[in-house]
Structures are given as structure tokens and as C-alpha cells.
N, CA, C and O atoms as a printed pandas DataFrame, in Angstrom:
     atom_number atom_name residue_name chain_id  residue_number  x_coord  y_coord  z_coord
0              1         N          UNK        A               1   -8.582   -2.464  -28.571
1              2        CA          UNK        A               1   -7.921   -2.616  -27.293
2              3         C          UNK        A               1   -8.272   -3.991  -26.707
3              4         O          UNK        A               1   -9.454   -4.333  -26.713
4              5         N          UNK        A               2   -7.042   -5.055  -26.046
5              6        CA          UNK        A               2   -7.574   -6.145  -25.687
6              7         C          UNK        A               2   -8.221   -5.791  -24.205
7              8         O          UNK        A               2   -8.221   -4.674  -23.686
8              9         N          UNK        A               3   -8.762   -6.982  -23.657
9             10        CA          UNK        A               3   -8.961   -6.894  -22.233
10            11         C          UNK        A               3   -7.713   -6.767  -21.173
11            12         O          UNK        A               3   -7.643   -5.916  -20.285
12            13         N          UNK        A               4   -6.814   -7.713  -21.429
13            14        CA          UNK        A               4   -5.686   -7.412  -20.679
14            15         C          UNK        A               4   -5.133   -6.102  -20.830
15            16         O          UNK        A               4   -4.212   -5.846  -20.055
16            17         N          UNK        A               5   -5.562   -4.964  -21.862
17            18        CA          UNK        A               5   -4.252   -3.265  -22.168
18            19         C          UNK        A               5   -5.047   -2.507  -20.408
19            20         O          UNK        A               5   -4.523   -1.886  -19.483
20            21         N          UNK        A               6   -6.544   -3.002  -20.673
21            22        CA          UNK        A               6   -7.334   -2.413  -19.421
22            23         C          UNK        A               6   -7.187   -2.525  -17.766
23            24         O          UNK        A               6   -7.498   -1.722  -16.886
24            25         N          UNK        A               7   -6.571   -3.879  -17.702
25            26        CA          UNK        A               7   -6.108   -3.942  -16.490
26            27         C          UNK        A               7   -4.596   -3.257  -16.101
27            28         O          UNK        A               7   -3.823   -3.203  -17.058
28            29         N          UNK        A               8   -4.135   -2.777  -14.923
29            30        CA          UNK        A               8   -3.249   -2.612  -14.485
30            31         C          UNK        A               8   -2.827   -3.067  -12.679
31            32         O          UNK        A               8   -3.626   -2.732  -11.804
32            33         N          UNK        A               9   -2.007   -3.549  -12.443
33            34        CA          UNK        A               9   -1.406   -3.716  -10.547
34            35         C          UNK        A               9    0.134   -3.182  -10.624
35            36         O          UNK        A               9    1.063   -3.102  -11.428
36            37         N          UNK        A              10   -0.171   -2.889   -9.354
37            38        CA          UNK        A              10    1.394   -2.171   -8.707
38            39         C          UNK        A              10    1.604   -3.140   -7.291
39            40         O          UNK        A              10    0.759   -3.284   -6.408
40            41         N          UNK        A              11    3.154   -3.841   -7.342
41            42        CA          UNK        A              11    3.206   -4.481   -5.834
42            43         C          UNK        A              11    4.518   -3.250   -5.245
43            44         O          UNK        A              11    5.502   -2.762   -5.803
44            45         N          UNK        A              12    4.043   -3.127   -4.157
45            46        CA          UNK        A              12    5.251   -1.746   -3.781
46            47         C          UNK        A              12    5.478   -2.803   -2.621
47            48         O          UNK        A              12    4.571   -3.301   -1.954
48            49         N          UNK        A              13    7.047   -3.109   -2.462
49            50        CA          UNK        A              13    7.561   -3.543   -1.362
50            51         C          UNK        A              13    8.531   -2.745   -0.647
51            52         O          UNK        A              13    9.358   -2.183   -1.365
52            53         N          UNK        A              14    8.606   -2.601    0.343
53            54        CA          UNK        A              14    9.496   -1.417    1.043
54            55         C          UNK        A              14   10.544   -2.161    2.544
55            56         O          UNK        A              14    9.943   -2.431    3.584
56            57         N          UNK        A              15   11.686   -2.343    2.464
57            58        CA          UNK        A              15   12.357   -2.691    3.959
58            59         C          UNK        A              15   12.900   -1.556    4.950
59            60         O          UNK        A              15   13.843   -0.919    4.479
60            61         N          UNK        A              16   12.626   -1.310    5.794
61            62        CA          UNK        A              16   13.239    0.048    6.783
62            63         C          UNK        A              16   14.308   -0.756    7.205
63            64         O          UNK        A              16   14.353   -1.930    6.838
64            65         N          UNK        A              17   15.161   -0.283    7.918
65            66        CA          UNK        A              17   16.021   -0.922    8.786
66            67         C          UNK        A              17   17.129    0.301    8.921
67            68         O          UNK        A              17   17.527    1.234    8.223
68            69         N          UNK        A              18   17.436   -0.349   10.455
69            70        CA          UNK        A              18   18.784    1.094   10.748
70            71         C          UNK        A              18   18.417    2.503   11.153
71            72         O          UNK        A              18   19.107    3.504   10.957
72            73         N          UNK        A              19   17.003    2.436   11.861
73            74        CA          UNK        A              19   16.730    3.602   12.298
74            75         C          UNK        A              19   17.210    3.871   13.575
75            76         O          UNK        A              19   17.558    3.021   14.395
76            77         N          UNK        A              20   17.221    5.795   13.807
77            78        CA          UNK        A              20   17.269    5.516   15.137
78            79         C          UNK        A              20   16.436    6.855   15.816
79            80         O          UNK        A              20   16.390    7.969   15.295
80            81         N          UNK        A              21   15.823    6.483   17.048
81            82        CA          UNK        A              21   15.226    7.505   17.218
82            83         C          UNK        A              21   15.427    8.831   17.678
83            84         O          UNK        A              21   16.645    8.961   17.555
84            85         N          UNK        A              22   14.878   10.149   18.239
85            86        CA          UNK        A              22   15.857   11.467   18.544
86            87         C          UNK        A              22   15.923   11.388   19.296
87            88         O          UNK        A              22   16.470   12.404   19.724
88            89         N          UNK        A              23   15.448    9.914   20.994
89            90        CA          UNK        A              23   16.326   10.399   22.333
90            91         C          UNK        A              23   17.517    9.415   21.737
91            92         O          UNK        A              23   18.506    9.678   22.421
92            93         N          UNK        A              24   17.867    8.386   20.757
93            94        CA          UNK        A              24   18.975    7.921   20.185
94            95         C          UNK        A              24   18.643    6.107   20.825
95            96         O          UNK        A              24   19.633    5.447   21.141
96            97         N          UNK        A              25   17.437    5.559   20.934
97            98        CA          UNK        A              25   17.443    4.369   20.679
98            99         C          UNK        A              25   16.908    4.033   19.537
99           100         O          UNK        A              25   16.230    4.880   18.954
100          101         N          UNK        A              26   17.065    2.892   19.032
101          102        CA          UNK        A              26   17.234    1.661   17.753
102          103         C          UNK        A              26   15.774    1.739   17.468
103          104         O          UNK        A              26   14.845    1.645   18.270
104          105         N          UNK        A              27   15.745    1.901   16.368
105          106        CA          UNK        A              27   13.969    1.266   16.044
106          107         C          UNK        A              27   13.933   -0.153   15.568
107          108         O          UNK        A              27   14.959   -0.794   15.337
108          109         N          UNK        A              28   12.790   -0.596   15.438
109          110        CA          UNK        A              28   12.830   -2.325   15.397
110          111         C          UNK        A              28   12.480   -1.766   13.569
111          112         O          UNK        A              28   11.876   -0.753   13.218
112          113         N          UNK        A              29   13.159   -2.928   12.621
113          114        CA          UNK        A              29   13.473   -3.218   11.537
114          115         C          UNK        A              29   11.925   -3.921   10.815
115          116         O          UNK        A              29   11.547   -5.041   11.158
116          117         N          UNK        A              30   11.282   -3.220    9.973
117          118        CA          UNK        A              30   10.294   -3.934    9.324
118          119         C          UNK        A              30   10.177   -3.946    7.710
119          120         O          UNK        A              30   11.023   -3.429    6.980
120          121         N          UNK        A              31    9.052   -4.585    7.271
121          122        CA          UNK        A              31    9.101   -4.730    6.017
122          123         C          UNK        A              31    7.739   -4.632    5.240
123          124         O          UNK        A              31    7.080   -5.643    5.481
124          125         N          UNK        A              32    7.112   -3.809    4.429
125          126        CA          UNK        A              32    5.834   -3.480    4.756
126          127         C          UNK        A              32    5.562   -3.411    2.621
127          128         O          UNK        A              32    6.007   -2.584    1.825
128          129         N          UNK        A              33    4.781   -4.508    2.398
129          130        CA          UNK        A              33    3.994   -4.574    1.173
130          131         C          UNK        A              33    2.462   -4.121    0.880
131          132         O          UNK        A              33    1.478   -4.406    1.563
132          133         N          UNK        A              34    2.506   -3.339   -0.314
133          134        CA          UNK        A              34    1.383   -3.293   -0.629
134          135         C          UNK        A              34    0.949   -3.590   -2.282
135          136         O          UNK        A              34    1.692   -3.589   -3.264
136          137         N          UNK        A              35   -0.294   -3.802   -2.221
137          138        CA          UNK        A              35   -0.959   -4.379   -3.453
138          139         C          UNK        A              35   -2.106   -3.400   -4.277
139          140         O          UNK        A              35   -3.124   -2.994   -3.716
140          141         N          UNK        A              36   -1.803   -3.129   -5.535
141          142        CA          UNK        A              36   -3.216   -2.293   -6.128
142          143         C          UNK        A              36   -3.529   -3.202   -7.247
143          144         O          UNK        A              36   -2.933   -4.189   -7.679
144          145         N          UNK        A              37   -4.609   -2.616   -7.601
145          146        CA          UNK        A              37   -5.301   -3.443   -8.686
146          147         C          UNK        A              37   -6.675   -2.708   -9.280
147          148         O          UNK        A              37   -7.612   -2.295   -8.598
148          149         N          UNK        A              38   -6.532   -2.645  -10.914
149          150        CA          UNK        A              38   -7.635   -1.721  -11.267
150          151         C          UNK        A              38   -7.941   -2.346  -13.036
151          152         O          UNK        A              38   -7.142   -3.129  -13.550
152          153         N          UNK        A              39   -9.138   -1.872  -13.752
153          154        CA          UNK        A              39   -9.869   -2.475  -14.571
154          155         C          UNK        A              39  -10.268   -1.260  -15.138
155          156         O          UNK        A              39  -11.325   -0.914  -14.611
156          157         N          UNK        A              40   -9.910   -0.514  -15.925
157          158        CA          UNK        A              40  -10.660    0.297  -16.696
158          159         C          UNK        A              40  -11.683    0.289  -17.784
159          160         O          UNK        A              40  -11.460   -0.076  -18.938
160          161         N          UNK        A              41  -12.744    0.692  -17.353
161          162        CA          UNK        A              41  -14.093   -0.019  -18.310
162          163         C          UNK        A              41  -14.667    1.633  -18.973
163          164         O          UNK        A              41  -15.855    1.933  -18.852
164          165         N          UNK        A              42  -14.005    2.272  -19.426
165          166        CA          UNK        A              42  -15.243    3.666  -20.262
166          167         C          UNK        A              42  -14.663    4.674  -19.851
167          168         O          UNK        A              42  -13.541    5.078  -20.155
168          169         N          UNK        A              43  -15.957    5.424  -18.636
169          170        CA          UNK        A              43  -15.500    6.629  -17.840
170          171         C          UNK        A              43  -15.351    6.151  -16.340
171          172         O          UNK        A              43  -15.407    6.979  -15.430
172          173         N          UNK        A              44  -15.083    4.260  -15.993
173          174        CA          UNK        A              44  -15.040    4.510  -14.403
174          175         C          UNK        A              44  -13.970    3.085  -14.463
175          176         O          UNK        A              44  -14.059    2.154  -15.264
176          177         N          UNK        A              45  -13.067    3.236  -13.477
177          178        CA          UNK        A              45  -12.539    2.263  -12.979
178          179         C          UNK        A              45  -12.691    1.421  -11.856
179          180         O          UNK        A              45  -12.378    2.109  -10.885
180          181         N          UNK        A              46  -12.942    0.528  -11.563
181          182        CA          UNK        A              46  -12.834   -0.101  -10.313
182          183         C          UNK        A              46  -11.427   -0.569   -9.665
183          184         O          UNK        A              46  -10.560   -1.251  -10.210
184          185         N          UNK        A              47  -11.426   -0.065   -8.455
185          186        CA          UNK        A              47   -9.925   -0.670   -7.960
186          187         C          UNK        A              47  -10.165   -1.412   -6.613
187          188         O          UNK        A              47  -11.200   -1.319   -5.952
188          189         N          UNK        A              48   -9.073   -2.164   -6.289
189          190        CA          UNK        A              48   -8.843   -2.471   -4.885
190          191         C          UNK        A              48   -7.055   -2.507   -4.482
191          192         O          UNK        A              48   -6.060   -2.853   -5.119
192          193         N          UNK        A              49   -7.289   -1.947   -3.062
193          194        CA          UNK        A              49   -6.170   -1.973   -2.788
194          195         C          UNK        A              49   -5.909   -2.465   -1.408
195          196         O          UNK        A              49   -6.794   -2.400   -0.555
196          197         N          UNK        A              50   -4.783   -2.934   -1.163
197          198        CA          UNK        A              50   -4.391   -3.793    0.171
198          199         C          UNK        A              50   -2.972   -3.185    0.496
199          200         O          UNK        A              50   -1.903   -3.291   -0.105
200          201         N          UNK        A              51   -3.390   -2.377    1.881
201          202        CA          UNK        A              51   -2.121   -1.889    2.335
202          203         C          UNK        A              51   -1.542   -2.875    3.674
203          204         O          UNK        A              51   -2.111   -3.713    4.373
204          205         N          UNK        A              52   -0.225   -2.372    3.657
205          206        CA          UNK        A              52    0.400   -3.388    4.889
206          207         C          UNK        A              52    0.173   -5.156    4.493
207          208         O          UNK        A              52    0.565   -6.062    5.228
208          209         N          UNK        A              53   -0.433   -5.324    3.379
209          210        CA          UNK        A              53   -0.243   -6.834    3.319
210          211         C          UNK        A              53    0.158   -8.178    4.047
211          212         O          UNK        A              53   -0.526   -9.191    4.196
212          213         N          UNK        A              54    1.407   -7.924    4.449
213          214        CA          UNK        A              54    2.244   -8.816    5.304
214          215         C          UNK        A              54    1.349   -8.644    6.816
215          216         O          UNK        A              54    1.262   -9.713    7.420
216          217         N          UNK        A              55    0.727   -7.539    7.451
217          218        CA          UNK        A              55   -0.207   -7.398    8.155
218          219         C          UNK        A              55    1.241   -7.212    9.654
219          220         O          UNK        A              55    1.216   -7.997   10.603
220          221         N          UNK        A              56    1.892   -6.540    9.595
221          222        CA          UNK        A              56    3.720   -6.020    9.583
222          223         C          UNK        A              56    2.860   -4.715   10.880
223          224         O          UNK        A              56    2.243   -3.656   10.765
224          225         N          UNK        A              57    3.241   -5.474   11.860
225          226        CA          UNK        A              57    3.535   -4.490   13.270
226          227         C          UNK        A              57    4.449   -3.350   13.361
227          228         O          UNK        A              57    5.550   -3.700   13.786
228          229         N          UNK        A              58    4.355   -2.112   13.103
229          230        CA          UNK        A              58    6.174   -1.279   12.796
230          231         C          UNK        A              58    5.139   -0.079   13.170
231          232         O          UNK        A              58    3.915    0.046   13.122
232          233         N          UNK        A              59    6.338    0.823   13.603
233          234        CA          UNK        A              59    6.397    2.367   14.228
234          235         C          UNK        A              59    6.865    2.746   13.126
235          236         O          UNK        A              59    7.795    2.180   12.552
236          237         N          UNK        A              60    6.303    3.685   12.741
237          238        CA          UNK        A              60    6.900    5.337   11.908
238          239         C          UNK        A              60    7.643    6.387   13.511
239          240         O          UNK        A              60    8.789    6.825   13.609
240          241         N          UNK        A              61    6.728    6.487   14.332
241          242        CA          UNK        A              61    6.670    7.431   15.556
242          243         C          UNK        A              61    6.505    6.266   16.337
243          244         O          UNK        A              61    5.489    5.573   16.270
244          245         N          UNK        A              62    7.911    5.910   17.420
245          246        CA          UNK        A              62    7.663    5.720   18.827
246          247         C          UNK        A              62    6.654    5.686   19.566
247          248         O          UNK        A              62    6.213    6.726   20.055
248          249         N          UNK        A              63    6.042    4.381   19.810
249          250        CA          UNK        A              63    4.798    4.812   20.607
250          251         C          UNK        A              63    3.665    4.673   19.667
251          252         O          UNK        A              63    2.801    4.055   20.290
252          253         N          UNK        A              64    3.278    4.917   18.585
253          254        CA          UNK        A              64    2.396    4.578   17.810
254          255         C          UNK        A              64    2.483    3.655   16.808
255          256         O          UNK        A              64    3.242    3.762   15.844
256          257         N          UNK        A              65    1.422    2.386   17.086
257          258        CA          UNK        A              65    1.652    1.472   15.750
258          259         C          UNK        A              65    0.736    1.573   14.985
259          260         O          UNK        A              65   -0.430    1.747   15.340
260          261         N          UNK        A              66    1.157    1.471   13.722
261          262        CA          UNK        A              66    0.627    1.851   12.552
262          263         C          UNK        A              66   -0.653    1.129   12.591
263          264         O          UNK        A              66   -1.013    0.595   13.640
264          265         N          UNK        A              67   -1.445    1.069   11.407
265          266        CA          UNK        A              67   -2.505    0.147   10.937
266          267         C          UNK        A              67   -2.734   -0.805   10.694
267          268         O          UNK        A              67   -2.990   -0.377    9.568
268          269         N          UNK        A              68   -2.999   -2.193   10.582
269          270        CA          UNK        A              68   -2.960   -3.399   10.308
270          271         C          UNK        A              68   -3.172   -3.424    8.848
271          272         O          UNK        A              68   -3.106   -2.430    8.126
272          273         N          UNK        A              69   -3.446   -4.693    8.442
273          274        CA          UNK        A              69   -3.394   -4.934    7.045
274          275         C          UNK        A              69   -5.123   -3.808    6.760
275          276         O          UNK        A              69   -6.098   -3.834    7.512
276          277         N          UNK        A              70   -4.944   -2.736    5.152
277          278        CA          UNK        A              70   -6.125   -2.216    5.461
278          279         C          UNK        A              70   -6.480   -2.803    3.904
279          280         O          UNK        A              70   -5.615   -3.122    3.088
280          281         N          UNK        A              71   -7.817   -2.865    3.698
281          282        CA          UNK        A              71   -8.577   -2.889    2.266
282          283         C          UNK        A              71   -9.236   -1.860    1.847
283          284         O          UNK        A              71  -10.022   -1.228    2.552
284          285         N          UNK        A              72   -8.874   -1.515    0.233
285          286        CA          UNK        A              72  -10.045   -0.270   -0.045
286          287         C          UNK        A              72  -10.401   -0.876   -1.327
287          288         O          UNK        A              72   -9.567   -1.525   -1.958
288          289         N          UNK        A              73  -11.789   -0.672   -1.814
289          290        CA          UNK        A              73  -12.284   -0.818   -2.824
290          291         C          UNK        A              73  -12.940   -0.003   -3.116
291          292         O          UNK        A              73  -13.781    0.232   -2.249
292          293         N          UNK        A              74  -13.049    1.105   -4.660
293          294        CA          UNK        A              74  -13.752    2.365   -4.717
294          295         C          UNK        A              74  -13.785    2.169   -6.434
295          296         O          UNK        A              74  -13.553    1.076   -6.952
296          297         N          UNK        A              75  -13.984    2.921   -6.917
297          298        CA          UNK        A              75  -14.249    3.107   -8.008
298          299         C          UNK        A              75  -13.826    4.722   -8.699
299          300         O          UNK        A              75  -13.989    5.610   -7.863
300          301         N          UNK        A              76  -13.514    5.031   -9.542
301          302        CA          UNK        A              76  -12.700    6.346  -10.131
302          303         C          UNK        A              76  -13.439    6.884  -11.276
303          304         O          UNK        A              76  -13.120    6.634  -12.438
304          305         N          UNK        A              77  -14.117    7.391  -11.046
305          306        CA          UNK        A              77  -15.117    8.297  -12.806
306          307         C          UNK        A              77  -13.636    8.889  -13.016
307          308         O          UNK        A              77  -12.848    9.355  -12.192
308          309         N          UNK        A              78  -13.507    8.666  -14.725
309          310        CA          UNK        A              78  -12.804    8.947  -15.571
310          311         C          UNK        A              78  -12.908   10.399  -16.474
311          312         O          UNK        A              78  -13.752   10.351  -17.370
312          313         N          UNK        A              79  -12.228   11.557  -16.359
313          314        CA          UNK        A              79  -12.551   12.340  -17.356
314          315         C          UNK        A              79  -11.554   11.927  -19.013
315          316         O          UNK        A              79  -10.410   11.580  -19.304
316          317         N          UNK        A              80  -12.652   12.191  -19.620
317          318        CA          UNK        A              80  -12.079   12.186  -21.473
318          319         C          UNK        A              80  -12.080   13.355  -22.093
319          320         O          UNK        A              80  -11.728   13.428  -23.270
């Protein structure tokens, strides 16, 4: 197996637009990327991941804004 079969990334890009809400105003239009990234070494992987990337101000729910850009880095024991 080379070193590169071990690595893997996913870029997920997503655009909303054209919402509307249930008293029937417009939601504002966003665009929201995220990034993974992982290394499989045996029985454990290391990953990191970066959500919201663009670091993208947007409502799911009226009134609540989401999370800012977030980072996770963890690691995954592998079963064989």
C-alpha cells in the first residue's frame, strides 16, 4: 500500500438560496463549505475537520445564527 492509498479529504460545498420563512419573509441567501481530512495509520486514524470554512453568517432558524468557522481534530481507533 503506498502512502498516498492512506490518505483521504472530502470538500462539501453547499449554496441555499430562495428560502422562505413560515410567517412568509425571504431568508438571506448563503453559501457554506466544509473541509475533512484523514491519514490512516494501523488501528487509528487521525483527522481534522473545518466546518463553515468561508466563516459564512446564515440562519437555518430565524433568529439564530449558526456557528462560525469550527475546527475538530480527533483521532478514530479502527476495528479489523
Amino acid at each position: 500500500m503506498q502512502p498516498t492509498d492512506r490518505f483521504a479529504a472530502a470538500l462539501m460545498a453547499a449554496f441555499v438560496s430562495d428560502r422562505i420563512d413560515s410567517d412568509g419573509a425571504a431568508m438571506d441567501d448563503y453559501t457554506k463549505v466544509d473541509l475533512h481530512a484523514s491519514y490512516t495509520r494501523f488501528l487509528w486514524q487521525p483527522f481534522v475537520r473545518i466546518e463553515n470554512a468561508l466563516d459564512e453568517d446564515y440562519f437555518e432558524v430565524p433568529g439564530f445564527v449558526t456557528p462560525g468557522r469550527t475546527f475538530v481534530v480527533g483521532v478514530r481507533l479502527l476495528r479489523r
